[in-house]
Structure formats: structure tokens, C-alpha cells
N, CA, C and O of each residue as an XYZ file, in Angstrom:
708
protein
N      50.289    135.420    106.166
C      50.195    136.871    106.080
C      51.222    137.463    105.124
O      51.072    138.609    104.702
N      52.068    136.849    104.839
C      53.318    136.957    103.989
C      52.746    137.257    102.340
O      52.972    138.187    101.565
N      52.023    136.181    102.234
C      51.682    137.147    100.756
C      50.479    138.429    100.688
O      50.338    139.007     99.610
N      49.754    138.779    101.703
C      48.682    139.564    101.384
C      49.980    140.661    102.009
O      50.078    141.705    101.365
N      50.663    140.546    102.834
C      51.810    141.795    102.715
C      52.767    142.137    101.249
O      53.387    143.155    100.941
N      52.623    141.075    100.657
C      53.511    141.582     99.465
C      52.321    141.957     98.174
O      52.564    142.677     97.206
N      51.384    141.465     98.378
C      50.388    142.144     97.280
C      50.123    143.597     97.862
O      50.220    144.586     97.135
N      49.842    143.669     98.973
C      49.751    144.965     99.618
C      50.810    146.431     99.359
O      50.581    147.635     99.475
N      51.711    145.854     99.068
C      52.833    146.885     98.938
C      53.119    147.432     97.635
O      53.572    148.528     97.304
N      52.527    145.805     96.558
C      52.857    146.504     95.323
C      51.308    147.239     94.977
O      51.157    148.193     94.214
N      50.368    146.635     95.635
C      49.112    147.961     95.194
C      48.768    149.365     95.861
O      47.883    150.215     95.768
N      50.203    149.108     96.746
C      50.447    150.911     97.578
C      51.020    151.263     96.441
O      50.395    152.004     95.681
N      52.202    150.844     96.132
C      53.218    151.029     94.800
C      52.491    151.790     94.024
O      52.624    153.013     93.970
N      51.424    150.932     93.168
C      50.625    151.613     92.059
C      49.547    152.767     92.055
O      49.124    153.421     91.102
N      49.211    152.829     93.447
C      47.639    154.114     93.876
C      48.624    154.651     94.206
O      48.397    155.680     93.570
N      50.060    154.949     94.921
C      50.979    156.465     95.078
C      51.112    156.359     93.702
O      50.354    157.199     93.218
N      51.863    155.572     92.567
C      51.697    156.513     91.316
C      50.645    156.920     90.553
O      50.599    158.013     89.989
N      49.681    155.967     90.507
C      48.575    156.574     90.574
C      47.689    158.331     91.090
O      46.894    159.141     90.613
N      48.352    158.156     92.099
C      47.793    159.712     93.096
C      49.185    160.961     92.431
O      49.070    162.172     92.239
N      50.301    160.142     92.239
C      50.975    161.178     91.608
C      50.871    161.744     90.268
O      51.004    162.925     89.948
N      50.663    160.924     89.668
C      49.766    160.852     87.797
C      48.842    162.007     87.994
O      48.685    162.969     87.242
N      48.203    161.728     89.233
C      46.648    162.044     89.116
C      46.903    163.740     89.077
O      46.360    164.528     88.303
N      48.145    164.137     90.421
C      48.368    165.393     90.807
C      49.391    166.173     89.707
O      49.728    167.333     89.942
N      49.726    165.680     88.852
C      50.724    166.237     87.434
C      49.797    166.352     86.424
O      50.112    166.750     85.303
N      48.053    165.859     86.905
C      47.451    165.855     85.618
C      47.289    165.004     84.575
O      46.922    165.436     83.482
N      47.633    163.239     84.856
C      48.186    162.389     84.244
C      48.967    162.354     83.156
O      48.779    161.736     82.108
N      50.154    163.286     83.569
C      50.983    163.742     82.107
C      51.781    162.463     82.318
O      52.462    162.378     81.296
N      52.021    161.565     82.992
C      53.026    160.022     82.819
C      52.591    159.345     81.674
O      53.322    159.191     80.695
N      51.003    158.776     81.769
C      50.874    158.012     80.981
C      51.274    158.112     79.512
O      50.893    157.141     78.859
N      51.811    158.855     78.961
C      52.893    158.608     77.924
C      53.791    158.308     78.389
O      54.802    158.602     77.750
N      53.948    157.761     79.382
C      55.237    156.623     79.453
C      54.655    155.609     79.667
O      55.233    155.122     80.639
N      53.477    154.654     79.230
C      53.204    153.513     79.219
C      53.753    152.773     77.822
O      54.476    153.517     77.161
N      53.579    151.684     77.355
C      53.851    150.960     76.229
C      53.429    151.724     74.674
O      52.264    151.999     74.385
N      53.896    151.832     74.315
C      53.610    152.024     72.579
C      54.560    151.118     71.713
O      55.757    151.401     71.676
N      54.126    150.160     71.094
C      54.513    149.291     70.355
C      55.769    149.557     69.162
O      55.538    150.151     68.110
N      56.440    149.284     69.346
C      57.796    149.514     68.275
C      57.926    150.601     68.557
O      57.045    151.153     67.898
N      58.547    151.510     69.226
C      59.019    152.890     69.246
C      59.457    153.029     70.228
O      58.896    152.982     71.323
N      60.907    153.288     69.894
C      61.950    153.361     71.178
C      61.638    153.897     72.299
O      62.024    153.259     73.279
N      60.729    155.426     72.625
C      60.010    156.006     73.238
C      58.960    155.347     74.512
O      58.600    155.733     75.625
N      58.747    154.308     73.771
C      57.679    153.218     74.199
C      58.216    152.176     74.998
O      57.385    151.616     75.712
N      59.410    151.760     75.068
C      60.483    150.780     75.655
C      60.436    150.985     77.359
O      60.415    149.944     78.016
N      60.419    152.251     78.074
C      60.283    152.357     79.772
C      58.774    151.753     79.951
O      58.605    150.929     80.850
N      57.616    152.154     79.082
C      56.527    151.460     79.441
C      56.757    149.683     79.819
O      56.103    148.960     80.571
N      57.549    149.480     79.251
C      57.893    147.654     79.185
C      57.884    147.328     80.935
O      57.619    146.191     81.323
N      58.168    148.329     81.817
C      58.586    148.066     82.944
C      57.527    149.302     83.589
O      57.479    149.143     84.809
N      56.647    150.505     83.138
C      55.666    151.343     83.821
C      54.545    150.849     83.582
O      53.672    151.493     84.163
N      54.079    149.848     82.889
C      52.335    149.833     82.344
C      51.556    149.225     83.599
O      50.340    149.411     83.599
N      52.053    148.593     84.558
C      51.435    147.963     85.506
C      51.348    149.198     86.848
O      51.031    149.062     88.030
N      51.813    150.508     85.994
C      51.529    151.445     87.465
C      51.179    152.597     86.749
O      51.482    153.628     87.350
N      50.601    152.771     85.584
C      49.812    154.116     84.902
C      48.436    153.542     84.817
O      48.272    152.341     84.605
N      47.294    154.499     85.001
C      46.220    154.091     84.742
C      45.580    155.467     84.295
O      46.094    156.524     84.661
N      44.330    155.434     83.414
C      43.873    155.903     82.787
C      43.045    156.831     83.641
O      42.955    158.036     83.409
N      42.526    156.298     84.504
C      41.928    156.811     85.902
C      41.117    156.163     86.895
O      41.261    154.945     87.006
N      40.192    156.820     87.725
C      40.342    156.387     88.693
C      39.536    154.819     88.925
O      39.771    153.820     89.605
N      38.588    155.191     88.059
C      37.546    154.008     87.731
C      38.745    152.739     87.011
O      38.541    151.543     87.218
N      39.514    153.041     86.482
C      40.714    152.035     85.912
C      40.932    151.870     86.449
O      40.246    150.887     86.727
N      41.778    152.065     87.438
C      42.288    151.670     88.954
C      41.647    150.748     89.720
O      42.123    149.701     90.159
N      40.651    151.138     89.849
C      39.734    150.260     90.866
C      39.418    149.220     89.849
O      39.752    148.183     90.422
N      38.952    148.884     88.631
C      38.687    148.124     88.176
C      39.812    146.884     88.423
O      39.599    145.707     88.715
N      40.854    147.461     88.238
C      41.869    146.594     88.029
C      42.568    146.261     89.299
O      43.496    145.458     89.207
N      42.159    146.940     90.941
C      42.638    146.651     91.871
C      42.334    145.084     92.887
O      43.098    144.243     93.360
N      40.901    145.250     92.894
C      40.501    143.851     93.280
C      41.277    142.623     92.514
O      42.258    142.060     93.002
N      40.701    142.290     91.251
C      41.193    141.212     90.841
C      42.953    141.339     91.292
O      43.570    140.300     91.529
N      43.510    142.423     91.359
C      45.206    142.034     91.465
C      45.146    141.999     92.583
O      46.309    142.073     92.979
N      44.304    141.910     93.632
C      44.589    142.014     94.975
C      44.320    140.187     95.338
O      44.950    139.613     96.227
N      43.612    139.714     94.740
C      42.582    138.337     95.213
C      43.879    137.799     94.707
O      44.686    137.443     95.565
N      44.309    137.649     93.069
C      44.869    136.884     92.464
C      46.835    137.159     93.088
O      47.641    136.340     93.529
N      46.950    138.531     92.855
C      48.324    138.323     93.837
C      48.899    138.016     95.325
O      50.002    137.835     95.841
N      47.424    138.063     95.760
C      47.220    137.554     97.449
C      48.056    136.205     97.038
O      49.242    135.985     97.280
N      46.958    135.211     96.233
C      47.294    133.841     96.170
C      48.277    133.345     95.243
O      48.315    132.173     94.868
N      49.145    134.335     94.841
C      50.764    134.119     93.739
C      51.236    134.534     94.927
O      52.321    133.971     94.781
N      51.335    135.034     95.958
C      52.375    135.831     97.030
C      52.208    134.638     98.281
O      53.175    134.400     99.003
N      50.799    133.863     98.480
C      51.010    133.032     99.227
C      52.548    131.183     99.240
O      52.950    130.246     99.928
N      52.731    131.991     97.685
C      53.655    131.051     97.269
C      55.148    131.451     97.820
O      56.044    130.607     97.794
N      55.285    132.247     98.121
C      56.336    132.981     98.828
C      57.163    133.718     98.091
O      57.233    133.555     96.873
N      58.006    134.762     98.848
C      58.589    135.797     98.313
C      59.423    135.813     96.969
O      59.691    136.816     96.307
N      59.812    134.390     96.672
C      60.564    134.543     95.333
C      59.673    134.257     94.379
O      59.549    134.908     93.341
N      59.153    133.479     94.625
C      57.941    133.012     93.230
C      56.972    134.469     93.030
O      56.766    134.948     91.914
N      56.387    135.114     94.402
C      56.127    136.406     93.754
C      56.728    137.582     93.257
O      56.244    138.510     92.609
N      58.038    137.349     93.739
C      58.509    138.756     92.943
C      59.101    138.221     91.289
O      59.287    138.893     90.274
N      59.292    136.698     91.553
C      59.758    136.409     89.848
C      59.116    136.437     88.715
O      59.408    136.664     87.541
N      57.391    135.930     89.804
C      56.708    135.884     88.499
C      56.190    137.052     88.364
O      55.477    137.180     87.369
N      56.344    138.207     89.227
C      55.431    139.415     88.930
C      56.758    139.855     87.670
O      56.335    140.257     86.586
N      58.222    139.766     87.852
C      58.784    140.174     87.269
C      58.478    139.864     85.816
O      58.400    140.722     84.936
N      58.317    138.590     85.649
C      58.436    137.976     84.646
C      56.712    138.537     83.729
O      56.795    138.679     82.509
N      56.103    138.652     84.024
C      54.585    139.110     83.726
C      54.366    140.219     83.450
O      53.503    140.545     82.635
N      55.475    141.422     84.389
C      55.530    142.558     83.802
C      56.308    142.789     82.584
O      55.913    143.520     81.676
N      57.626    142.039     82.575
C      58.716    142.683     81.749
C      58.271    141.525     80.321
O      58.603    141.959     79.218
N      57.725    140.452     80.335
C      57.819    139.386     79.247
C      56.226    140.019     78.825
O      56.058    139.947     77.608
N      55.501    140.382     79.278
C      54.333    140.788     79.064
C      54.391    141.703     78.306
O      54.024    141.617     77.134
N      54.959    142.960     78.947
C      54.978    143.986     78.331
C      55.643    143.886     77.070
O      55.113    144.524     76.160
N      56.744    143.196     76.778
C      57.734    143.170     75.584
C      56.773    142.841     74.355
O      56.768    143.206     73.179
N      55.867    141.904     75.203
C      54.630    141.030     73.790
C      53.773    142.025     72.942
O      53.447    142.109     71.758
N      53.474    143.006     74.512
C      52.564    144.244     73.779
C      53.728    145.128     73.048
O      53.450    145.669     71.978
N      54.633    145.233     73.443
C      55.531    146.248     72.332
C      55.786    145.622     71.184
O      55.647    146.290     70.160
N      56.153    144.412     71.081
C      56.085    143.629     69.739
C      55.103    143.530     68.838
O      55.178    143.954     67.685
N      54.057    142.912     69.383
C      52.482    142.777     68.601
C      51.667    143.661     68.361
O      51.212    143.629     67.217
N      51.090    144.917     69.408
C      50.317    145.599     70.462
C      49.864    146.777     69.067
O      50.534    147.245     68.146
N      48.611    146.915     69.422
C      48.375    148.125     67.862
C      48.954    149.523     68.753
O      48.995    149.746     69.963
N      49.358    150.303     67.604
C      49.962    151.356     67.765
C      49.221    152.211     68.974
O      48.806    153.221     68.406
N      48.962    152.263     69.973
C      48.495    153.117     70.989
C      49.212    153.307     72.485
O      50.430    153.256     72.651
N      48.753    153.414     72.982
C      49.211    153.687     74.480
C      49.034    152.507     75.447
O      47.903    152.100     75.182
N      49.297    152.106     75.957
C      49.013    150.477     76.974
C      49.500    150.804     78.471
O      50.718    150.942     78.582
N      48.839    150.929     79.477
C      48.247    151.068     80.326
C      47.558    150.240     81.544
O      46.452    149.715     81.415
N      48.179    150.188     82.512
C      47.526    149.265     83.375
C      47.581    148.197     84.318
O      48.282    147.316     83.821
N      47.280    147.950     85.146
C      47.624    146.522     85.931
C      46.638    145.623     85.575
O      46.441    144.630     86.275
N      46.036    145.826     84.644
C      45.162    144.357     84.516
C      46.185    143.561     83.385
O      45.732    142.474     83.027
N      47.439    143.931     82.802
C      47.811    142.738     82.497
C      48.760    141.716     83.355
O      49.147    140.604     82.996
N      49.056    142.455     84.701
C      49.367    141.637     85.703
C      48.319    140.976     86.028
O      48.454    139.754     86.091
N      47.233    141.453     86.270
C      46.245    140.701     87.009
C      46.097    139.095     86.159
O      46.419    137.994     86.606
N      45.715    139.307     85.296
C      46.076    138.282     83.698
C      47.041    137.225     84.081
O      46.978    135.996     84.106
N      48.316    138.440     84.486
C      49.142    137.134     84.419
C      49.225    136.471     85.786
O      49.775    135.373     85.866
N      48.793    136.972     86.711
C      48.604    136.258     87.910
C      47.405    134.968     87.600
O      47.551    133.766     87.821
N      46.343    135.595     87.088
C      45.219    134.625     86.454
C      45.894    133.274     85.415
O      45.429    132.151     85.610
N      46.958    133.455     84.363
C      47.369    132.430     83.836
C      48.313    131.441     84.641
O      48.456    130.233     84.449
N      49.194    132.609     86.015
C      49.927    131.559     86.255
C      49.176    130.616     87.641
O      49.589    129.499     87.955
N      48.313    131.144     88.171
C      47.502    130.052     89.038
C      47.049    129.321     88.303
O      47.519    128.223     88.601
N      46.230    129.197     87.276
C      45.926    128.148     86.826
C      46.724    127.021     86.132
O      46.151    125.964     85.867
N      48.085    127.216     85.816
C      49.143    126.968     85.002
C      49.688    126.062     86.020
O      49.799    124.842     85.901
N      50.000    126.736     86.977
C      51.053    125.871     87.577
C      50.051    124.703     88.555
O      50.756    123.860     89.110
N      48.846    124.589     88.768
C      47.988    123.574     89.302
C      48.789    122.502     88.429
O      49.467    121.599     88.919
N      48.566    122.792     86.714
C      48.599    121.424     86.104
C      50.112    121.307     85.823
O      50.360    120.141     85.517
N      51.446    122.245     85.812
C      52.578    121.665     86.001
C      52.842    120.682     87.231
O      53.340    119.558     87.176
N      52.504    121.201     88.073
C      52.683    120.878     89.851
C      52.065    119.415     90.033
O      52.722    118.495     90.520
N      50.603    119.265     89.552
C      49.789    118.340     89.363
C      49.407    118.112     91.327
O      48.802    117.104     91.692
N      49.805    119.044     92.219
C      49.530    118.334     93.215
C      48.210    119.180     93.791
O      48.053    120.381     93.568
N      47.382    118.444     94.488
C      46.380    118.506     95.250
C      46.088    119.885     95.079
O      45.623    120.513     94.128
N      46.494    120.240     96.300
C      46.663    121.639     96.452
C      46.670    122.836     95.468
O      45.995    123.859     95.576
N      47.661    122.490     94.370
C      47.828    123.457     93.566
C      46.423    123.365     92.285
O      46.122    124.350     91.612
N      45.759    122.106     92.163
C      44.964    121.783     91.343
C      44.002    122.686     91.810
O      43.733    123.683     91.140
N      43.232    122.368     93.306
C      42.686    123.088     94.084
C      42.079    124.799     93.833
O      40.989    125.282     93.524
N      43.453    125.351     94.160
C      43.611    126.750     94.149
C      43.120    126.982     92.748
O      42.153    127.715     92.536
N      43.947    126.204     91.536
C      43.970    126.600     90.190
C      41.964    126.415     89.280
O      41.409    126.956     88.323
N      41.499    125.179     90.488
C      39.744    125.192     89.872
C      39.286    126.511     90.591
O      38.711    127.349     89.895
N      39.465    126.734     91.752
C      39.308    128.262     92.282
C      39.436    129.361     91.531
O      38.425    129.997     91.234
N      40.208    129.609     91.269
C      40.575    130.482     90.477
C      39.967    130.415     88.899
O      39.904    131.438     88.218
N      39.672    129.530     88.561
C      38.544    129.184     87.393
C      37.344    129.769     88.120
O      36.881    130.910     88.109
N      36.972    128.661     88.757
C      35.029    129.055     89.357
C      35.192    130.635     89.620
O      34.295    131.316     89.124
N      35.947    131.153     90.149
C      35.472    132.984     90.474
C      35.967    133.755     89.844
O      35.531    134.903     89.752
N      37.440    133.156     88.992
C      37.979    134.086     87.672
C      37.764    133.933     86.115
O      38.069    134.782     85.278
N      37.134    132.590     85.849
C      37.306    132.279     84.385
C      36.740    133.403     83.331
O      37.362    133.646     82.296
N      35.624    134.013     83.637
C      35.122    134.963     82.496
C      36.198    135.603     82.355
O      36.386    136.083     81.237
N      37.268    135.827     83.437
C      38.215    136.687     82.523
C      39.134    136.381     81.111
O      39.830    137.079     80.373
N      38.829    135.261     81.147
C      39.329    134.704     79.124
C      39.185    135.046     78.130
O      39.732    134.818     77.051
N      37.652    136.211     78.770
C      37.049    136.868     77.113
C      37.699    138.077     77.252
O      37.282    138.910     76.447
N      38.804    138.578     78.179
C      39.396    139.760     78.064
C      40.692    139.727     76.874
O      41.333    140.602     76.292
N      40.692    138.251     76.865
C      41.921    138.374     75.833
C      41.940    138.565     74.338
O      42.842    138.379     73.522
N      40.678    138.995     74.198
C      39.707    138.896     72.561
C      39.635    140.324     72.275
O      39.147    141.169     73.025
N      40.114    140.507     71.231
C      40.026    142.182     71.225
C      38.618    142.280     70.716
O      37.869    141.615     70.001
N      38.581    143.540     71.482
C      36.955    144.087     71.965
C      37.264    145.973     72.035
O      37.714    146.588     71.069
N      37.056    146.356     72.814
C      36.447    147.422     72.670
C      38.500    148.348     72.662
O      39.576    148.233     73.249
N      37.814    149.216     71.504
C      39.519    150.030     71.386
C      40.209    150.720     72.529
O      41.416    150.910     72.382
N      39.744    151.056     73.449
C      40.260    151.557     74.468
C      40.774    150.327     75.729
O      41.188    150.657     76.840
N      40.661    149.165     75.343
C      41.087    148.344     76.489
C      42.317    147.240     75.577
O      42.340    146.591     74.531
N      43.298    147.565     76.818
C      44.430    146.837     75.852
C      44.286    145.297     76.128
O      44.700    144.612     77.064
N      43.460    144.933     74.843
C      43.172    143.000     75.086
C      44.584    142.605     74.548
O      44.980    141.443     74.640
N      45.364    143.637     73.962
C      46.982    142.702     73.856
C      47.720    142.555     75.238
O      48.245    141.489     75.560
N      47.735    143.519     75.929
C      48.131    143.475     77.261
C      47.171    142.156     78.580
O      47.722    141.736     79.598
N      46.198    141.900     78.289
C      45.871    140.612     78.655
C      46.182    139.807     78.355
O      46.557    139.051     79.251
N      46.291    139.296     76.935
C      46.497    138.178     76.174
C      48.148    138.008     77.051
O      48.478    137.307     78.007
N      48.892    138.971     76.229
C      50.576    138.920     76.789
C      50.819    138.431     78.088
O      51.355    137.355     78.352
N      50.295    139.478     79.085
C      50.309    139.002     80.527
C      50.006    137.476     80.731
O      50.786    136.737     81.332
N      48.940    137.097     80.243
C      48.448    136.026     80.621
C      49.631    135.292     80.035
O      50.162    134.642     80.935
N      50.244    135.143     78.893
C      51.123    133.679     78.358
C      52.316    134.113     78.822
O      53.241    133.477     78.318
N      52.596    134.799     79.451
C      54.137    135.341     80.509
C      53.673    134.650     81.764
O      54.370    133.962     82.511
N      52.455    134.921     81.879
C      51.791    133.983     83.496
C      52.056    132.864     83.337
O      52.600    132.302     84.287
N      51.822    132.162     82.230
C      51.901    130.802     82.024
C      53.350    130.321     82.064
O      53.694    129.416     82.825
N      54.132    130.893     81.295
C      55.232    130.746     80.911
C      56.130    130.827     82.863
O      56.985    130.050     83.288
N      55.476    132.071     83.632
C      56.767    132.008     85.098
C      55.789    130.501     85.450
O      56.611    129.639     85.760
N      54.662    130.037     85.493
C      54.554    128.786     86.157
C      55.236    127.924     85.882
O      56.086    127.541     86.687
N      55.085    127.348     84.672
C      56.319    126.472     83.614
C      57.933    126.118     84.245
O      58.606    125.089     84.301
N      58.207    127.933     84.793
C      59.390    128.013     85.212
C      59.254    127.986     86.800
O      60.447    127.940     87.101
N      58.958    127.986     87.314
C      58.724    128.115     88.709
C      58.038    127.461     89.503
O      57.941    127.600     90.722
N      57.340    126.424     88.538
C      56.412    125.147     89.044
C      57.483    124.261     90.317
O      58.465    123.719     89.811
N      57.379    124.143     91.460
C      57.714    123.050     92.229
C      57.864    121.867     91.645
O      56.948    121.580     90.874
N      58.838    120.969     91.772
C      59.285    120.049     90.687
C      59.035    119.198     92.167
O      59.400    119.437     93.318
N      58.230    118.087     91.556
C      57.798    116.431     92.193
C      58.760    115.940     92.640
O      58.706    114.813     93.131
């Protein structure tokens, strides 16, 4: 129950700012990511709790709910390191690379929850973690074509990023044999 309580708290986290966005009129989301511009630097640490609206939200709530259920079943440090690490290494990628716009969102957590289950199956190499990580293929894999830029309003840099920050906390956080 330990991790669906800690996914739980951070997707209260994001629908209260969410509901507060919503009640200011979404005047925050200029504080999400904008790429090279000092201005743009607090997004590095807000993009996983502004959303565009409400249909964004929900889009992006399930998958972070399934996929951080099963990063949180790993227990309290591995989820708060790697969420750390997914938000803040993620986000830095989209401020570095990211085309000049606004970036927005928890689907590049979701991403990076998606890279690091599958990631750490094959650091770990054990049973279990292999397991979870074909799981997470069979009911998540189409999400790979999110990392392809596609349509201008969806930040596929903020997937891409998330996802190789996902990879990168497994790497680091993989259970060592």
C-alpha cells in the first residue's frame, strides 16, 4: 500500500495546483519550462504540476498513476529519487534542447517512470524486475512514439528527456546482485 500512497499524494500535489491554476485563470503556466531563458529555469522543477487543462490533466493522470504506483512499490527512496531525478534531469534536457515554447506537464514524469521500469528490469536482471519491466511494455510500449516530435503543441522534448533521466535514476538506483 506504500507505493499507491506515495503516487497518491504526488497526484493530489498536481490536481490542487492544477485547481489553483485553474482558479487564477491559468496565469502559472508561464512558469513552466522555456528553453534557455533564465525566466524559464523554476519550470525545471514546476512542469510536472502545470497543465494546459483539464483534458491534459487527465490525459496525463492515469498513466502517472499505473506507472508511479509501480516506481513507489519500490519504496520510499527509490520513489522520491527517481521522481527527483526525472523531474529536475528531465526538465534541464528540455531547457537545454527544447524549441523555444512553454513545456508543461506530467507526462514527462510519466515517461520517466515508463523508462525507468523498463530500465532497471535489465540493470537488475532479476526475475521479478524483468517481469514488471515486459509489463510495462505489453500495456505501455506505444508510448515510444511520444518521443518523436509530432504535433506542436505536445512537448515530445519533455518525453524524450523524461524518459533518458528515467533511464539514467534506474542505472543509478538499480539493486546491485
Amino acid at each position: 500500500m506504500g507505493g499507491l500512497r506515495r503516487i497518491t499524494w504526488l497526484l493530489v500535489a498536481i490536481w490542487g495546483c492544477h485547481g489553483l491554476n485553474y482558479y487564477y485563470g491559468m496565469a502559472f503556466n508561464h512558469l513552466g519550462i522555456f528553453p534557455r531563458q533564465l525566466e524559464g529555469l523554476p519550470g525545471i522543477a514546476l512542469w510536472p504540476f502545470l497543465h494546459a487543462n483539464m483534458a491534459h490533466l487527465l490525459m496525463n493522470s492515469l498513466p502517472l498513476l499505473v506507472l508511479g504506483l509501480l516506481v513507489g512499490l519500490r519504496g520510499n527512496r527509490v520513489f522520491i529519487l527517481s521522481t527527483l531525478m526525472i523531474v529536475l534531469l528531465g526538465g534541464l534536457g528540455v531547457w537545454l534542447l527544447g524549441r523555444p515554447a512553454y513545456h508543461i506537464g506530467a507526462s514527462g514524469l510519466a515517461f520517466g517512470y515508463f523508462g525507468f521500469l523498463i530500465s532497471v528490469g535489465v540493470y537488475e536482471g532479476r526475475i521479478s524486475s524483468l517481469l514488471v519491466s515486459t509489463l510495462v511494455i505489453f500495456y505501455y510500449g506505444g508510448m515510444i512514439f511520444g518521443v518523436m516530435p509530432q504535433n506542436g503543441f505536445i512537448s515530445w522534448e519533455g518525453h524524450l528527456f523524461g524518459m533518458l533521466a528515467g533511464v539514467l535514476a534506474a542505472r543509478l538506483l538499480a539493486r546491485r546482485r
